[in-house]
Backbone atoms as SQL, in Angstrom:
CREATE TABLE atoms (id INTEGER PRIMARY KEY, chain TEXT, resi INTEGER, resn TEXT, atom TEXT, x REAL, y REAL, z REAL);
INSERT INTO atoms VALUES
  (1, 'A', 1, 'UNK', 'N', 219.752, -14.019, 223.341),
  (2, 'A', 1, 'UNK', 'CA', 218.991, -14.533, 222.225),
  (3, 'A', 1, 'UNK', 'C', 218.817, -13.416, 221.197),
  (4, 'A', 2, 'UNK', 'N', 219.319, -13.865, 219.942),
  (5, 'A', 2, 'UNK', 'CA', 218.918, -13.027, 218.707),
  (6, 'A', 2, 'UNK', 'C', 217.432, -12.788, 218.423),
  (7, 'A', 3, 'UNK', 'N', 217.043, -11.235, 218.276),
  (8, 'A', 3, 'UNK', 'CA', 216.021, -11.110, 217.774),
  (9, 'A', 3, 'UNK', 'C', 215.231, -12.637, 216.614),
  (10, 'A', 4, 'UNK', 'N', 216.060, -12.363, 215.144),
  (11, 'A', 4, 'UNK', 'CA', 215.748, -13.424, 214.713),
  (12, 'A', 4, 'UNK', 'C', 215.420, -15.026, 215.032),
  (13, 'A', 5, 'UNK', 'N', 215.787, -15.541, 216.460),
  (14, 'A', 5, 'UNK', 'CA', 215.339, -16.553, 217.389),
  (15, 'A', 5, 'UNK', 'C', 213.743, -16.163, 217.759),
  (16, 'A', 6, 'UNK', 'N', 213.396, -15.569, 218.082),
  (17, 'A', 6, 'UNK', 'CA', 212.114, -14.902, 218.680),
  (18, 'A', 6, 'UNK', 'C', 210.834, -14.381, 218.033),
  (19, 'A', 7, 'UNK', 'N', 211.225, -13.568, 216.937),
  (20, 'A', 7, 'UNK', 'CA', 210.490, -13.232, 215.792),
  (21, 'A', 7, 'UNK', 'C', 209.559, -14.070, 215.235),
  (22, 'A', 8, 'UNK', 'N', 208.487, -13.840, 214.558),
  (23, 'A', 8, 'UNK', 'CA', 207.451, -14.374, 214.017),
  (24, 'A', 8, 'UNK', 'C', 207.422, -14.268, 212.752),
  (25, 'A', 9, 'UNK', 'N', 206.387, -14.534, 211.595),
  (26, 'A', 9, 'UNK', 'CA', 206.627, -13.915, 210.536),
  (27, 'A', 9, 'UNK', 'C', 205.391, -12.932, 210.464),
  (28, 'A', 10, 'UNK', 'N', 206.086, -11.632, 209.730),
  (29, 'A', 10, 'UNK', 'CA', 205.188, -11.196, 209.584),
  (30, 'A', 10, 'UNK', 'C', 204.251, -10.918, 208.384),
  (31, 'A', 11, 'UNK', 'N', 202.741, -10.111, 208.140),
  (32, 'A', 11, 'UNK', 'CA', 202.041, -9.829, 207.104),
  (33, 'A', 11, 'UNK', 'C', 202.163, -9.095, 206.547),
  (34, 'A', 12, 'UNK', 'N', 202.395, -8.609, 205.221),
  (35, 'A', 12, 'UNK', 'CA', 202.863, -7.438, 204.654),
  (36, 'A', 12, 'UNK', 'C', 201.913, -6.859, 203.636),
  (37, 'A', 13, 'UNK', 'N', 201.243, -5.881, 204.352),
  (38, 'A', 13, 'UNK', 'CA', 200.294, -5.571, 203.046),
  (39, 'A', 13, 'UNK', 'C', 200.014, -4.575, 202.245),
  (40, 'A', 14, 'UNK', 'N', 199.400, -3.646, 200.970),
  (41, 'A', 14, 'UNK', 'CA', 199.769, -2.296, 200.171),
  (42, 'A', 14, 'UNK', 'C', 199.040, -1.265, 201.305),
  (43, 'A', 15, 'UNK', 'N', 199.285, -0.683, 201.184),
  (44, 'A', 15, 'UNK', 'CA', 198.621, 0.456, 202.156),
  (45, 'A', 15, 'UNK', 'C', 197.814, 1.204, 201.562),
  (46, 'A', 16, 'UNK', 'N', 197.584, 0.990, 200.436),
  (47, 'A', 16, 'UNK', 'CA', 196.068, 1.318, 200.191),
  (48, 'A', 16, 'UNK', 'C', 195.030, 0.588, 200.166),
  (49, 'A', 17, 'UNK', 'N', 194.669, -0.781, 200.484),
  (50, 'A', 17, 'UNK', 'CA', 193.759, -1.361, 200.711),
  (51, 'A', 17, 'UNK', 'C', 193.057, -1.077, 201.497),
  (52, 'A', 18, 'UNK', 'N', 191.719, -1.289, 201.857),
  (53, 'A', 18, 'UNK', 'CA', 190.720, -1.080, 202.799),
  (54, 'A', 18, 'UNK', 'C', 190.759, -1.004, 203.952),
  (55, 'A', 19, 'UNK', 'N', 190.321, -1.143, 205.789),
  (56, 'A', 19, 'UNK', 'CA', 190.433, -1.395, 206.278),
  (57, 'A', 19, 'UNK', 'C', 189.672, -2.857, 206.853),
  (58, 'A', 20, 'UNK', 'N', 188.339, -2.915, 206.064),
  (59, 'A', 20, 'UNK', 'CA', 188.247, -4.120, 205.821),
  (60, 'A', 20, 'UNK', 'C', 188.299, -5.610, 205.472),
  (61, 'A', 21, 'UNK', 'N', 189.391, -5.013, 204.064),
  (62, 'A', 21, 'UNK', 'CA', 190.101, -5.935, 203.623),
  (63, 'A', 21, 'UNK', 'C', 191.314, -6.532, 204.639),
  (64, 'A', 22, 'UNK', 'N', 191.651, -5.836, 204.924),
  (65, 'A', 22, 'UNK', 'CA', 193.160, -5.878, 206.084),
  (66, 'A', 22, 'UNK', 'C', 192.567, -6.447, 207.557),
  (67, 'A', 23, 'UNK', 'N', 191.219, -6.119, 208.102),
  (68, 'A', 23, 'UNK', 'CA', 190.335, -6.775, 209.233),
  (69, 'A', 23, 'UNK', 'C', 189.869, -8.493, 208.661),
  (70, 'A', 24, 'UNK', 'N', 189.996, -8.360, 207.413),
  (71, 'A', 24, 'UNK', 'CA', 189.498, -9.736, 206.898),
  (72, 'A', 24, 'UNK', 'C', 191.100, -10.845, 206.824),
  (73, 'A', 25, 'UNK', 'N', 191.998, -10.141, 206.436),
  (74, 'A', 25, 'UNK', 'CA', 193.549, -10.984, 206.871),
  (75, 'A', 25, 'UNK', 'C', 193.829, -10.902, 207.685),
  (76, 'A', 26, 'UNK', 'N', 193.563, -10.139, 208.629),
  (77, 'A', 26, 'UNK', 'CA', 193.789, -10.137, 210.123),
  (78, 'A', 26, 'UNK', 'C', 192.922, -11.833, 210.958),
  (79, 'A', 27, 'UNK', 'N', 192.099, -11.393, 210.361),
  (80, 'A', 27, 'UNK', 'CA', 190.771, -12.633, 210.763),
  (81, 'A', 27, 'UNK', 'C', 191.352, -13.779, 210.208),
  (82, 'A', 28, 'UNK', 'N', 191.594, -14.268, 209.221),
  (83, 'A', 28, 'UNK', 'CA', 192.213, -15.450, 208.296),
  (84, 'A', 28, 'UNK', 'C', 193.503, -15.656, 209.037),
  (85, 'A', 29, 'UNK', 'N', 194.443, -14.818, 209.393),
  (86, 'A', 29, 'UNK', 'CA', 195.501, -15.201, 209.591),
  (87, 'A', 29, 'UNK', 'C', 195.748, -15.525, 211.316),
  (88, 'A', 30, 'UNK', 'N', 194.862, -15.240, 211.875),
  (89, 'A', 30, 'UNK', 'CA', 194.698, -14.630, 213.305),
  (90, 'A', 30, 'UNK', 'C', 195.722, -14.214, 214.220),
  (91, 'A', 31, 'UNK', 'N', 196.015, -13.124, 213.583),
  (92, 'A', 31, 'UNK', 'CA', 196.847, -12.109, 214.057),
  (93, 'A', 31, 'UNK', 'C', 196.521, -10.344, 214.245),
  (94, 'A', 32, 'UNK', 'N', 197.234, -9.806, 215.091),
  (95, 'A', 32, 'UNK', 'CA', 196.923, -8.801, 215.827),
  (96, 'A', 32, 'UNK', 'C', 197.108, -7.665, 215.232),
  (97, 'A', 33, 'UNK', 'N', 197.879, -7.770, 213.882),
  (98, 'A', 33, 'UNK', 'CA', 199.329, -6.641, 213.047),
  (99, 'A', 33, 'UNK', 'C', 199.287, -6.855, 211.801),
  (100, 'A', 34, 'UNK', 'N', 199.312, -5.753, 210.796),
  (101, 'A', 34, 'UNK', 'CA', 199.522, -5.854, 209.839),
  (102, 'A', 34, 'UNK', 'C', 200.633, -5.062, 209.216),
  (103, 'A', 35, 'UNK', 'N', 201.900, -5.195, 208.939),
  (104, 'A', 35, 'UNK', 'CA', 202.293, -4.091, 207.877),
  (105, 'A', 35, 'UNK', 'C', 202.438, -3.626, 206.693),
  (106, 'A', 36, 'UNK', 'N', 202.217, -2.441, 206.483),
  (107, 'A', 36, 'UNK', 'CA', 201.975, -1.758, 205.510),
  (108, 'A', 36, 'UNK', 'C', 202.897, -1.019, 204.572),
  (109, 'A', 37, 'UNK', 'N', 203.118, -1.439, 203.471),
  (110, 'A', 37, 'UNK', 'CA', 203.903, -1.576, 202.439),
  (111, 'A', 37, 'UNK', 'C', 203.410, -0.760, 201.125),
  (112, 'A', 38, 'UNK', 'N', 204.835, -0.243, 200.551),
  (113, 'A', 38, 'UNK', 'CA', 204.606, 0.417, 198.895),
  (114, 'A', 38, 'UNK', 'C', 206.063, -0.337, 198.464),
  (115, 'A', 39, 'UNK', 'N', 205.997, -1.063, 197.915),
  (116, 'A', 39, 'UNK', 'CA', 206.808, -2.201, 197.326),
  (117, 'A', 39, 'UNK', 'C', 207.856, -2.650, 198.534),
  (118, 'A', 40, 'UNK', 'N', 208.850, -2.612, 198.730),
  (119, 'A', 40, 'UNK', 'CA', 209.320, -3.314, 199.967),
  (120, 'A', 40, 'UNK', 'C', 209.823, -2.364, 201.310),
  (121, 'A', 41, 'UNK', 'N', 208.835, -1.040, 200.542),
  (122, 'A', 41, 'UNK', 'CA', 209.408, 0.149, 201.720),
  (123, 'A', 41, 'UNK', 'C', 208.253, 0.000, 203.112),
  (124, 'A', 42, 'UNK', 'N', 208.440, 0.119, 204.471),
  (125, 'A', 42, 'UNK', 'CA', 207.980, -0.012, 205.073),
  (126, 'A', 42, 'UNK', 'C', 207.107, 1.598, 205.232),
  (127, 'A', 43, 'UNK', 'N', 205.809, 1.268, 205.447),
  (128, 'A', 43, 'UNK', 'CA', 205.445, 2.554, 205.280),
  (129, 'A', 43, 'UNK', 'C', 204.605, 2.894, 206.661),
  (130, 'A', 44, 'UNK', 'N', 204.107, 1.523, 207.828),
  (131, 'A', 44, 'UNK', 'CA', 203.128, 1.965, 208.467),
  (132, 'A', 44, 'UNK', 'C', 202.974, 0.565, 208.882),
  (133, 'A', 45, 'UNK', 'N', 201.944, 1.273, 210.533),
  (134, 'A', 45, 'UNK', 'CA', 202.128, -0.097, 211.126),
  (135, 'A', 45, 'UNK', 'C', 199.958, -0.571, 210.899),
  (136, 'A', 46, 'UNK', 'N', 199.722, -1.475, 211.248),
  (137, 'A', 46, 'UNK', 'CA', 198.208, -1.040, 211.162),
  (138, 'A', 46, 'UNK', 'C', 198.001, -2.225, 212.695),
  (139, 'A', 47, 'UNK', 'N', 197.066, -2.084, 213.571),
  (140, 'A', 47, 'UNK', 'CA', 196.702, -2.940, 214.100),
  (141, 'A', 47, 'UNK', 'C', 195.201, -3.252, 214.887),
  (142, 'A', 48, 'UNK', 'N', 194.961, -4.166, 215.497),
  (143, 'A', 48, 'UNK', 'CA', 193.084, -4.278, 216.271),
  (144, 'A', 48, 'UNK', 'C', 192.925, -3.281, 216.411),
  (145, 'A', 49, 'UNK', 'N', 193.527, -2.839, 217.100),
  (146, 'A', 49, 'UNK', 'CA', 193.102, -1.477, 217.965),
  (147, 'A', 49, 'UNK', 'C', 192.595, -0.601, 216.786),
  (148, 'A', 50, 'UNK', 'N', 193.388, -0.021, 215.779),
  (149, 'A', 50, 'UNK', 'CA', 193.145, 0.744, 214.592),
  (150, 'A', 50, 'UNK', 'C', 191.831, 0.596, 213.840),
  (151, 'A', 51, 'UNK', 'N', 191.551, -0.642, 213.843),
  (152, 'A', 51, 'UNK', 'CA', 190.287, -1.068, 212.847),
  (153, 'A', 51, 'UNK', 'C', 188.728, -0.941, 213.892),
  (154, 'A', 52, 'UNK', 'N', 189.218, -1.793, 215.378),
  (155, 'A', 52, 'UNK', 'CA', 188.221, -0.991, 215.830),
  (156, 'A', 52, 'UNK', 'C', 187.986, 0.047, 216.402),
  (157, 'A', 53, 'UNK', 'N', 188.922, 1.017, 216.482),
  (158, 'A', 53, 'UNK', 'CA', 188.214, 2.478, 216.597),
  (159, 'A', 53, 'UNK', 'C', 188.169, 2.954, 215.375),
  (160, 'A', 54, 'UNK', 'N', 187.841, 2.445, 214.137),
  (161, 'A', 54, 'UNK', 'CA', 187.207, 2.955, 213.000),
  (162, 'A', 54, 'UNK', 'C', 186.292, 2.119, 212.671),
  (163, 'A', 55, 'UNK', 'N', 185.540, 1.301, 213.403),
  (164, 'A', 55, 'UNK', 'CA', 184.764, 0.028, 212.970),
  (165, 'A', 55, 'UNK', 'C', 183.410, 0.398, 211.647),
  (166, 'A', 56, 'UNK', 'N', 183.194, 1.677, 212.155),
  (167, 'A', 56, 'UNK', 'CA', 181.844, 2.526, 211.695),
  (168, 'A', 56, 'UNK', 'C', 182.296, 2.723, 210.111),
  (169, 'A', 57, 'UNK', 'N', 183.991, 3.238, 209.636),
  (170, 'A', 57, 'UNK', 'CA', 184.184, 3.494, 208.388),
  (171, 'A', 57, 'UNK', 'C', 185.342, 2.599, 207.881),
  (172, 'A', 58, 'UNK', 'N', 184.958, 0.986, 207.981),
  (173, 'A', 58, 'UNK', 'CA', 185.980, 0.076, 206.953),
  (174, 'A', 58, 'UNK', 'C', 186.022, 0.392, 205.722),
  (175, 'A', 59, 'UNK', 'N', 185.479, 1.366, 205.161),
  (176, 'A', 59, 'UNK', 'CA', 186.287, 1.735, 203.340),
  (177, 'A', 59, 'UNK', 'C', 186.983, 2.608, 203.111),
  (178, 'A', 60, 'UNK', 'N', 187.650, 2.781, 204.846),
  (179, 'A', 60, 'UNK', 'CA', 188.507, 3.916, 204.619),
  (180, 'A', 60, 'UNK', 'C', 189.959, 3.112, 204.087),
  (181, 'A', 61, 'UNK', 'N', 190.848, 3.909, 203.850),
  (182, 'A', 61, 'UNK', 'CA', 191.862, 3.128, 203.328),
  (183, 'A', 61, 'UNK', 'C', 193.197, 3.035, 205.048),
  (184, 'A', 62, 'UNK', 'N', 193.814, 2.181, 204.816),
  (185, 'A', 62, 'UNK', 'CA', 194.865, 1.595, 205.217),
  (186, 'A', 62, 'UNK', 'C', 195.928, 2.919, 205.736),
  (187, 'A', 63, 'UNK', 'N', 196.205, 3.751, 204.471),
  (188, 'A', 63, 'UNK', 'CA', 197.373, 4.750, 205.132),
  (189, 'A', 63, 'UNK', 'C', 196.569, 5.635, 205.889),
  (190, 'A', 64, 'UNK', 'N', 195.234, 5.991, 205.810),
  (191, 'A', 64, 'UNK', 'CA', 194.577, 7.175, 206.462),
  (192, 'A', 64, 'UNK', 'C', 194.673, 6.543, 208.095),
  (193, 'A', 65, 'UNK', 'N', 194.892, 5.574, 208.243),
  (194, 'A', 65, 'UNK', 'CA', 195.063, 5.371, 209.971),
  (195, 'A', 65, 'UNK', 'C', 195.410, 4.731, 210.362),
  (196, 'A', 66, 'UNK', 'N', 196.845, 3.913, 209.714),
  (197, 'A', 66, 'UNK', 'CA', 197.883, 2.862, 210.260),
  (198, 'A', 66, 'UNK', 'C', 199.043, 4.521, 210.908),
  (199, 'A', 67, 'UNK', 'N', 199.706, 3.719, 211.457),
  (200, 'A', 67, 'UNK', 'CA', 201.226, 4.459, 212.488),
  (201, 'A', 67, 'UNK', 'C', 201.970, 4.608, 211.723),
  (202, 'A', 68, 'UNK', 'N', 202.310, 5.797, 211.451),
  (203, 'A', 68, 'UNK', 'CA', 203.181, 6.215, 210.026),
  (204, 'A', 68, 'UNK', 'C', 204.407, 6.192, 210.914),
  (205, 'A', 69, 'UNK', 'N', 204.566, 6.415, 212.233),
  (206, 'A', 69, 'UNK', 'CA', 206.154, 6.162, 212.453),
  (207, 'A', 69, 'UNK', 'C', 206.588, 4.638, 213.201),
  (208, 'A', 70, 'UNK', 'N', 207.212, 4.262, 212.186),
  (209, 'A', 70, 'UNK', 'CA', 207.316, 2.662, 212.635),
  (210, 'A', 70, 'UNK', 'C', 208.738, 2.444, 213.198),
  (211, 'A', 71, 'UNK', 'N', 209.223, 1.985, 214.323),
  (212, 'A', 71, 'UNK', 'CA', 210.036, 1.775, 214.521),
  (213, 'A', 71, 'UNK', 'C', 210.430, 0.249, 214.483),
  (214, 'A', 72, 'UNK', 'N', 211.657, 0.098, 213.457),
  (215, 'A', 72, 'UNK', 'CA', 211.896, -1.181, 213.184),
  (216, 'A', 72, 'UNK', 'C', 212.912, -1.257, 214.332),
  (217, 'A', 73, 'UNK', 'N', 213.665, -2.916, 213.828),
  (218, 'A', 73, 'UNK', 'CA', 215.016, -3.542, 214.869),
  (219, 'A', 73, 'UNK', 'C', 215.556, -4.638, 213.407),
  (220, 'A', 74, 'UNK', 'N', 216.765, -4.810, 213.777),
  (221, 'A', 74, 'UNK', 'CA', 217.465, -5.709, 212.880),
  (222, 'A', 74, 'UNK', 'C', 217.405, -6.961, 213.643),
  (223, 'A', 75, 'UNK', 'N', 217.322, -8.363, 212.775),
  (224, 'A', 75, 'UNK', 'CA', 216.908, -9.835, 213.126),
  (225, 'A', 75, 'UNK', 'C', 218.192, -9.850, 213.999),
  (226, 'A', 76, 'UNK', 'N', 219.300, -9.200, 213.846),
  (227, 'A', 76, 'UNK', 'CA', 220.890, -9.350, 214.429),
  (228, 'A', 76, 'UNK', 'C', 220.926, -9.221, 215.897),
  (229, 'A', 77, 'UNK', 'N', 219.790, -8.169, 216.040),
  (230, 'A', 77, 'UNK', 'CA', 219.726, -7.496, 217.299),
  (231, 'A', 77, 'UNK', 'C', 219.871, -8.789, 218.696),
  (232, 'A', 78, 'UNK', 'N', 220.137, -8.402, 219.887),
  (233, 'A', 78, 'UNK', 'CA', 219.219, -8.960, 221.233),
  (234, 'A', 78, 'UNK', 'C', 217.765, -8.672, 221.331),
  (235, 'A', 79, 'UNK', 'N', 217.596, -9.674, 221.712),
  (236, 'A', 79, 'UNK', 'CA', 215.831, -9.393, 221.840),
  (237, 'A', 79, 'UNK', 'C', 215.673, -8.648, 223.201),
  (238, 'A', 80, 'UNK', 'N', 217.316, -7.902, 224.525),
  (239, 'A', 80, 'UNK', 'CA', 217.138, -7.236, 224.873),
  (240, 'A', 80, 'UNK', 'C', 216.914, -5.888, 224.270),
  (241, 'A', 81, 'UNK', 'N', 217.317, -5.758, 223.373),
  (242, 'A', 81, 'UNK', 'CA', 216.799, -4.272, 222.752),
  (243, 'A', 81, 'UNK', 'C', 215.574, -3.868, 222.014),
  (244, 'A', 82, 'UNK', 'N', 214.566, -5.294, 221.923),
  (245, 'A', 82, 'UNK', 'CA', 213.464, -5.313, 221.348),
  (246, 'A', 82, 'UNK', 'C', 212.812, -5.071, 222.972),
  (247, 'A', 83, 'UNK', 'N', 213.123, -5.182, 223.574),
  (248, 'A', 83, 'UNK', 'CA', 212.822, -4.745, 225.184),
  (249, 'A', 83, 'UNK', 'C', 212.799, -3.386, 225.294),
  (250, 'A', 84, 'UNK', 'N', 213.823, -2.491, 224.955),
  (251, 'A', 84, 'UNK', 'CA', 214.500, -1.445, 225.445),
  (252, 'A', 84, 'UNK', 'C', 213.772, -0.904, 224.410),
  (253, 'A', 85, 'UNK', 'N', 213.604, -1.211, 223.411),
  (254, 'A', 85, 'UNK', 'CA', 212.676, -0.095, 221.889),
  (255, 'A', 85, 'UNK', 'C', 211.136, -0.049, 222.461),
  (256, 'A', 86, 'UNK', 'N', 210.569, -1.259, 222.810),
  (257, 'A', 86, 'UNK', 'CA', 209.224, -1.505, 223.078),
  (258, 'A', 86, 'UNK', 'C', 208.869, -0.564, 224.116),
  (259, 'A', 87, 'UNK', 'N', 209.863, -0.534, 225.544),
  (260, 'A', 87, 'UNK', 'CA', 209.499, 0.730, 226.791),
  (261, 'A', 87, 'UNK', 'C', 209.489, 1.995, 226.117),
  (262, 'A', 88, 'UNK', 'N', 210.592, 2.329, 225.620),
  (263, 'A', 88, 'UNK', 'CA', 210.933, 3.593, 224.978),
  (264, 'A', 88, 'UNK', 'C', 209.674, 4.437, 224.232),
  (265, 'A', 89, 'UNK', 'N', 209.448, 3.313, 223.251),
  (266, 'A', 89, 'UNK', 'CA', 208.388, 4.419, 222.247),
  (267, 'A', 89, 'UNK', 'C', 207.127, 3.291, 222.834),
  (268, 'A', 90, 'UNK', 'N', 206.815, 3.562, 223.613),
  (269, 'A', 90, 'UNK', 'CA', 205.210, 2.631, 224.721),
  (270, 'A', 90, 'UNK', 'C', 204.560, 1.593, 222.987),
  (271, 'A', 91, 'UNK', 'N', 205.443, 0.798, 222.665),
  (272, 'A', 91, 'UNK', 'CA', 204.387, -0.005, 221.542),
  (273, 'A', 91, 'UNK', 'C', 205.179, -1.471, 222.349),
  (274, 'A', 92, 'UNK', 'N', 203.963, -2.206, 221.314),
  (275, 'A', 92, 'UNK', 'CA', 203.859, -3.569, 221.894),
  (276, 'A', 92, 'UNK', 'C', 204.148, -4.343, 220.778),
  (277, 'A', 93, 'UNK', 'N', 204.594, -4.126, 219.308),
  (278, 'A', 93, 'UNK', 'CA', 205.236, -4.869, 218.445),
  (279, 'A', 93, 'UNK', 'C', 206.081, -3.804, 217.557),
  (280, 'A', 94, 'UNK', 'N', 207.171, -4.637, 216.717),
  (281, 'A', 94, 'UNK', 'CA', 208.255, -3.749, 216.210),
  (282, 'A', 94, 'UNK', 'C', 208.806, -5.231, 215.166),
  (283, 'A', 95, 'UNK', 'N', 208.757, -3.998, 213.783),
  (284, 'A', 95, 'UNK', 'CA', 208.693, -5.186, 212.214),
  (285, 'A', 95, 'UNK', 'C', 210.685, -5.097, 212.457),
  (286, 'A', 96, 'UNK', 'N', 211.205, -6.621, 212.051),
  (287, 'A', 96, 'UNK', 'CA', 212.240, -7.156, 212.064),
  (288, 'A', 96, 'UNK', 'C', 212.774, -6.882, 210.571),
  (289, 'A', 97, 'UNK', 'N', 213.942, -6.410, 210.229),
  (290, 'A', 97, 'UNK', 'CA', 214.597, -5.825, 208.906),
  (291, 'A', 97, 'UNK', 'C', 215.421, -6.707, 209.149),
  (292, 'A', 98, 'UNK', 'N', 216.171, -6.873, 207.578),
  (293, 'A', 98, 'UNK', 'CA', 217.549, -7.755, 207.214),
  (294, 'A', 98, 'UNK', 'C', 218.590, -6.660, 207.239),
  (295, 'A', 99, 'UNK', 'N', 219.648, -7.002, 206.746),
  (296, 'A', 99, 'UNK', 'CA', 220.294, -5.871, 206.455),
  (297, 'A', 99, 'UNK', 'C', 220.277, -4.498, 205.297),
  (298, 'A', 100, 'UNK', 'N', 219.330, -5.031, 204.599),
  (299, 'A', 100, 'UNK', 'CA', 219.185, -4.704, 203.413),
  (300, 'A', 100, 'UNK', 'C', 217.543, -3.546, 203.686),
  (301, 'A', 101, 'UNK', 'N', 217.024, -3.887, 204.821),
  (302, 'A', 101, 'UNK', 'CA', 216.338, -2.897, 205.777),
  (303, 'A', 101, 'UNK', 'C', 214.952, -4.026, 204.979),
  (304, 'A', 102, 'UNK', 'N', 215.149, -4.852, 204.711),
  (305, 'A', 102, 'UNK', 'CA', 213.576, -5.348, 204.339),
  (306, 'A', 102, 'UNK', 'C', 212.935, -5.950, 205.212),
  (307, 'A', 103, 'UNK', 'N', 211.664, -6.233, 205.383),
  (308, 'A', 103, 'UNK', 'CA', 210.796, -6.915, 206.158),
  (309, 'A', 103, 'UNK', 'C', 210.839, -8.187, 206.277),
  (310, 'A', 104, 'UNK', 'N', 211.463, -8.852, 207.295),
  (311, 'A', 104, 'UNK', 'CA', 211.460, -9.999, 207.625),
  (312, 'A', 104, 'UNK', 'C', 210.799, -11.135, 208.594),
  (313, 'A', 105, 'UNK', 'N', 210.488, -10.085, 209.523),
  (314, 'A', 105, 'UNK', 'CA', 209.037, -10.387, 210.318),
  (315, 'A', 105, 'UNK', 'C', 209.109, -9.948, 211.178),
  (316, 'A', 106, 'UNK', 'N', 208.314, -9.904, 212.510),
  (317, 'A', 106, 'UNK', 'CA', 208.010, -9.200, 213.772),
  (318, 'A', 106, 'UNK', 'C', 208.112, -9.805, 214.783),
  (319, 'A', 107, 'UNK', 'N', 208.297, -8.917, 216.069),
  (320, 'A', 107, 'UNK', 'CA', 208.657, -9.242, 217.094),
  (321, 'A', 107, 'UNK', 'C', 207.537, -8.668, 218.261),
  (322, 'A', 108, 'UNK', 'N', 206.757, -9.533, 219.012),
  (323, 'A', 108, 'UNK', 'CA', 205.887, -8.641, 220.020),
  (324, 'A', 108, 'UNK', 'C', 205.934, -9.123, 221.218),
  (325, 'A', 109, 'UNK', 'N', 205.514, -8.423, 222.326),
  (326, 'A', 109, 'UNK', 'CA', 205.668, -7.846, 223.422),
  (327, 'A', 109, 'UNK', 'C', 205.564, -9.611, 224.161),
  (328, 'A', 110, 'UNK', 'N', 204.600, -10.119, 223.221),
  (329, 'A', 110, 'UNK', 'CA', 203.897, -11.405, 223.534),
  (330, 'A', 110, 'UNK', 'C', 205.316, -12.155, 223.482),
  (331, 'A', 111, 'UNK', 'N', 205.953, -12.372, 222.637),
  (332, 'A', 111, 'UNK', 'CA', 207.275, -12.982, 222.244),
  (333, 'A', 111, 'UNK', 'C', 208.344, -12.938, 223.293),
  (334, 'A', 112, 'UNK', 'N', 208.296, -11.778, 223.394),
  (335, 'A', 112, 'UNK', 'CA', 209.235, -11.286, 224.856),
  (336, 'A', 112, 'UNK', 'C', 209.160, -11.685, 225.905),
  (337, 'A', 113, 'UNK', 'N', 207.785, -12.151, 226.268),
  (338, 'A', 113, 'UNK', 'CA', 207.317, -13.020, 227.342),
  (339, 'A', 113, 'UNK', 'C', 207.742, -13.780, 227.685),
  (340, 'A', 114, 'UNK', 'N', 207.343, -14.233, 226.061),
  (341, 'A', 114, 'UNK', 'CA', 207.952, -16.375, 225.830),
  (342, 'A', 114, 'UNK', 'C', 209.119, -16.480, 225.833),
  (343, 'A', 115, 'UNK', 'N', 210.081, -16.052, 225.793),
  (344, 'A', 115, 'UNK', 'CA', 211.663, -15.393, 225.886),
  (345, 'A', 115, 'UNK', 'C', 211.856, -14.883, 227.086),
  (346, 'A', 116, 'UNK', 'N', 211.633, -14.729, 228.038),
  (347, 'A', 116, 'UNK', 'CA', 211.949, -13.717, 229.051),
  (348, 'A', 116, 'UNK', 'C', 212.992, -14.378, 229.723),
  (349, 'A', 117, 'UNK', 'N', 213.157, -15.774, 230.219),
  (350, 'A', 117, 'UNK', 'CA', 214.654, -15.906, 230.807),
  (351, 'A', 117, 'UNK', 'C', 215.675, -15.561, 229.983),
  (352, 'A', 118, 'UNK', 'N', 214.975, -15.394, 228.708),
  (353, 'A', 118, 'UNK', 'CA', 216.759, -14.950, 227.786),
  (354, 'A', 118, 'UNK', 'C', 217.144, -13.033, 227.972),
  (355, 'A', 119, 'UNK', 'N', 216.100, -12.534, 228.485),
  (356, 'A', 119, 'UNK', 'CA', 215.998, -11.333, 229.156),
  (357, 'A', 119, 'UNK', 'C', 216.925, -10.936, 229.565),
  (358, 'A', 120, 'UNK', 'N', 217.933, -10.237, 229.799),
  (359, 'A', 120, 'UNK', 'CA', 218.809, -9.334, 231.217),
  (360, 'A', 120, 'UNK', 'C', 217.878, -8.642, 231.862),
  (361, 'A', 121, 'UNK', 'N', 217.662, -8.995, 233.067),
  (362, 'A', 121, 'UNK', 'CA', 216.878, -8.509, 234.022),
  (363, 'A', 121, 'UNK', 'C', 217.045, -6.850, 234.311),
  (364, 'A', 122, 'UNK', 'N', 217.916, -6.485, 233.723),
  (365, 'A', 122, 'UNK', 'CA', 218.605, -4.840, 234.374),
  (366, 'A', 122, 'UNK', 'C', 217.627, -4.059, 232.813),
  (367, 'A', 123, 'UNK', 'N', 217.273, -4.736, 231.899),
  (368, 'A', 123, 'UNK', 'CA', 216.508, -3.973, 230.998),
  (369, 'A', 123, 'UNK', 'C', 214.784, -3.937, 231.248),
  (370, 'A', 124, 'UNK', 'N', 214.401, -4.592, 232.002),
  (371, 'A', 124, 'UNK', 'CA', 213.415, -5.120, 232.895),
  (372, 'A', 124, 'UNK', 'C', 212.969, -3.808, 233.312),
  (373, 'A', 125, 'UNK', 'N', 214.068, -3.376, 234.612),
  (374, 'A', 125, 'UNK', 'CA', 213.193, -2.806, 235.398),
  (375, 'A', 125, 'UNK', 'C', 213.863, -1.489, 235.556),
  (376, 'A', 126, 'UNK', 'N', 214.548, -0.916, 234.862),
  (377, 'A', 126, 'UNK', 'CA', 215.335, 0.544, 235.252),
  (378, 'A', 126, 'UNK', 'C', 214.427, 1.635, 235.374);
């Protein structure tokens, strides 16, 4: 199964906005992830976890404590290698690029789940 089979869409937002603001689309949209954008460059990942261990200072901004190293995957990919990226660097979602490297939406750990007979079992468990 192609990544792009599996994928979700994702939120794309400026990375200088608040962390409040971004806890408030998080809330509206009810989702776990936000990414963080300076026109269609991927700049950062932001997620729950992020907002509440800063719960005390939501006017901080967006780049001061989203994941500046984001590791993407192409929609082309197997969603075994959205397997093999996810063990590798220990994260639990990874933003989906076109060819053109733009944001097309995301893929999480959750997804992989729901997918798992399309799995090769040998990426599973090595």
């Amino acid at each position: 199964m192609k990544v792009k089979e599996a994928m979700n869409k994702a939120i794309a937002i400026d990375h200088d906005i608040s962390l409040k603001k971004a806890a408030q689309i998080m809330s509206d949209k009810n989702i776990g992830s936000l990414i963080a954008v300076k026109g269609e460059k991927i700049l950062g990942i932001l997620t729950e976890r992020d907002i509440t261990g800063n719960i005390n200072n939501l006017d901080r901004k967006v780049s001061s404590i989203m994941a500046k190293k984001v590791v993407t995957i192409s929609e082309e990919e197997d969603i075994d290698q959205a397997s093999i990226l996810m063990k590798k660097n220990k994260i639990k979602r990874i933003p989906v690029v076109d060819d053109s490297n733009h944001l097309i939406g995301i893929i999480t750990a959750t997804d992989l789940i729901a997918n798992s007979d399309d799995i090769d079992d040998e990426f599973l468990f090595d």
